[in-house]
C-alpha positions in Angstrom: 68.8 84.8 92.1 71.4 86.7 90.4 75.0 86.3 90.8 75.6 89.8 92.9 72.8 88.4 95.3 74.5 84.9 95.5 77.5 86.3 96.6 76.3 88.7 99.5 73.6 86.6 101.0 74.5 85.8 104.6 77.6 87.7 104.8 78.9 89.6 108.3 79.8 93.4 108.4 83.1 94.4 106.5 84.4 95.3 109.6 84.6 91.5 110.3 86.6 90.8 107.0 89.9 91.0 108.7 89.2 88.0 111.3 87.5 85.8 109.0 90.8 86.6 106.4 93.0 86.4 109.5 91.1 83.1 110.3 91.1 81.0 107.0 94.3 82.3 106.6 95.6 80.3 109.9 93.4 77.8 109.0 94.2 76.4 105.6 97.5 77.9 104.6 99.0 77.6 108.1 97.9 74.4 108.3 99.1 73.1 104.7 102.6 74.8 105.2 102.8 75.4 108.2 101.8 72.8 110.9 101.8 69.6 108.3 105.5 70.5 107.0 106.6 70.8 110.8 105.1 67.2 111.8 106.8 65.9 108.6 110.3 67.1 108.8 110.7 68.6 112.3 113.7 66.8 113.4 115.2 68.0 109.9 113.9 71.9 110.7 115.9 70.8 114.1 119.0 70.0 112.0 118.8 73.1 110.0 118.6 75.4 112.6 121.9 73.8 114.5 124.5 73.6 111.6 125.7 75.9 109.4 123.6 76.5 106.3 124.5 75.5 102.9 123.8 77.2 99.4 120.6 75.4 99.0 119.6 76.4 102.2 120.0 79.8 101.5 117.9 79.7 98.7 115.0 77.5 100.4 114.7 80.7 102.8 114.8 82.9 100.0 112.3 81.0 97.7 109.9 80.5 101.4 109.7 84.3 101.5 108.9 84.7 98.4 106.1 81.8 98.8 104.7 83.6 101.7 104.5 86.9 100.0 102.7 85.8 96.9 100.4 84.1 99.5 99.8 87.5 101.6 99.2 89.6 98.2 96.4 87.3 97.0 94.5 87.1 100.3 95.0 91.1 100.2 93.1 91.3 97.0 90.9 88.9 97.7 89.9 91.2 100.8 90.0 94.4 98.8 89.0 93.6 95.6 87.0 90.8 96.2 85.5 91.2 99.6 85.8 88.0 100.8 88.6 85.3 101.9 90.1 82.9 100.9 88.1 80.4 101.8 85.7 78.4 99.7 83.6 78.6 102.7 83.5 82.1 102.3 84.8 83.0 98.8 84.6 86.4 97.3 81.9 88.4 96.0 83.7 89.9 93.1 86.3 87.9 90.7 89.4 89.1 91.6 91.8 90.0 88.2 94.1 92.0 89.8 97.7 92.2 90.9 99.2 89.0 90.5 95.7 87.4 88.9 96.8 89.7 85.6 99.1 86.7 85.3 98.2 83.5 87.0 94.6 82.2 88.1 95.9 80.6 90.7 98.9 82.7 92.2 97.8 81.9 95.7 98.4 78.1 95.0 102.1 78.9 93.1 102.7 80.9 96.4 101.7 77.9 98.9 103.5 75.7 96.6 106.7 77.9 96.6 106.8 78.2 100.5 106.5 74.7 100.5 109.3 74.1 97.7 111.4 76.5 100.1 110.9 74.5 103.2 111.6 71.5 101.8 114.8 72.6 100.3 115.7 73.7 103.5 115.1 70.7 105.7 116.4 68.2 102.6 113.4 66.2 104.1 112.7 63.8 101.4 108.9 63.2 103.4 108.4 67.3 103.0 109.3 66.9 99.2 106.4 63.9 98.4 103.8 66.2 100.9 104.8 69.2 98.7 104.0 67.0 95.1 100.6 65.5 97.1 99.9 68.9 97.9 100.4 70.2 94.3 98.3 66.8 92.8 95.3 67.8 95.1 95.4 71.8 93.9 95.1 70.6 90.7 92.2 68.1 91.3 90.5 70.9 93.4 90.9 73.7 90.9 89.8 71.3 87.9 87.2 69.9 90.0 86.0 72.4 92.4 86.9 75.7 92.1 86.5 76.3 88.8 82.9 75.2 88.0 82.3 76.8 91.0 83.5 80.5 90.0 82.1 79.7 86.1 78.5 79.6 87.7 79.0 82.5 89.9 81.1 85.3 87.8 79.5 83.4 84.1 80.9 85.0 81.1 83.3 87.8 82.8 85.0 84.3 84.8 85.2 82.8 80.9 86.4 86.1 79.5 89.3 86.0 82.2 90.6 82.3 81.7 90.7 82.9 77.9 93.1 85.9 79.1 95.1 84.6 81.6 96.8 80.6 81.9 95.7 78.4 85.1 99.0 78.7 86.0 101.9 80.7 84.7 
């Protein structure tokens, strides 16, 4: 079977790409920095949001939106360019190598990571700070582990041609 054919086989209309984007979205980066940050350091978000904010605050919000919208740009391209999620469950059908994948192959994990980086600098939760390092340890093992392999068999030489192109991470 041929790498196009491994990567359509038992896929749903397009017109269901939205809700299973929309889905895995919730599901994995809502979860990793969204509901896991909030059982962490809650009473610190509690904190935050009672006092007036300091410097480093400031810039924890300003480095959390920036987080969030590297995060929405590569699940956009992974839609449009790659028509799929992103989901291992349901990864793309075509290697995405555009936007900010011209200059990281993983700018979806350096924008989880950033949100991350920004929440913990605004809660000053040391607990948010080692999740946030975890978190980055297990990208790595995943990506080394996982991922990669994974794309190598199904995008072969274009996949090889790309990573001698562009660094795993910036």
């Amino acid at each position: 079977m041929n790498t196009s054919q491994h990567n359509t086989q038992g896929r749903a209309g397009n017109g269901s790409l939205f809700w299973r984007n929309l889905f895995f979205t919730i599901l994995q980066p809502g979860m990793v920095c969204g509901f896991f940050p909030w059982l962490i350091a809650r009473e610190q978000y509690r904190t935050a949001l009672n006092t007036p904010l300091s410097v480093d605050q400031y810039a924890g919000i300003i480095v959390f939106i920036a987080g969030v919208a590297i995060t929405l740009h590569c699940i956009t391209r992974f839609a449009l360019d790659g028509r799929g999620t992103l989901s291992p469950a349901d990864p793309t059908r075509q290697l995405v190598i555009s936007g900010l994948y011209k200059y990281s192959r993983n700018p979806m994990y350096i924008g989880v990571m950033f949100t991350l980086i920004g929440e913990s600098l605004f809660t000053r939760s040391t607990g948010l700070w080692a999740y946030s390092l975890f978190i980055f340890t297990a990208f790595n093992i995943f990506i080394m582990g996982w991922e990669e392999p994974r794309l190598r068999k199904d995008f072969g030489s274009a996949y090889e041609d790309y990573c001698r192109k562009v660094r795993r991470w910036l």
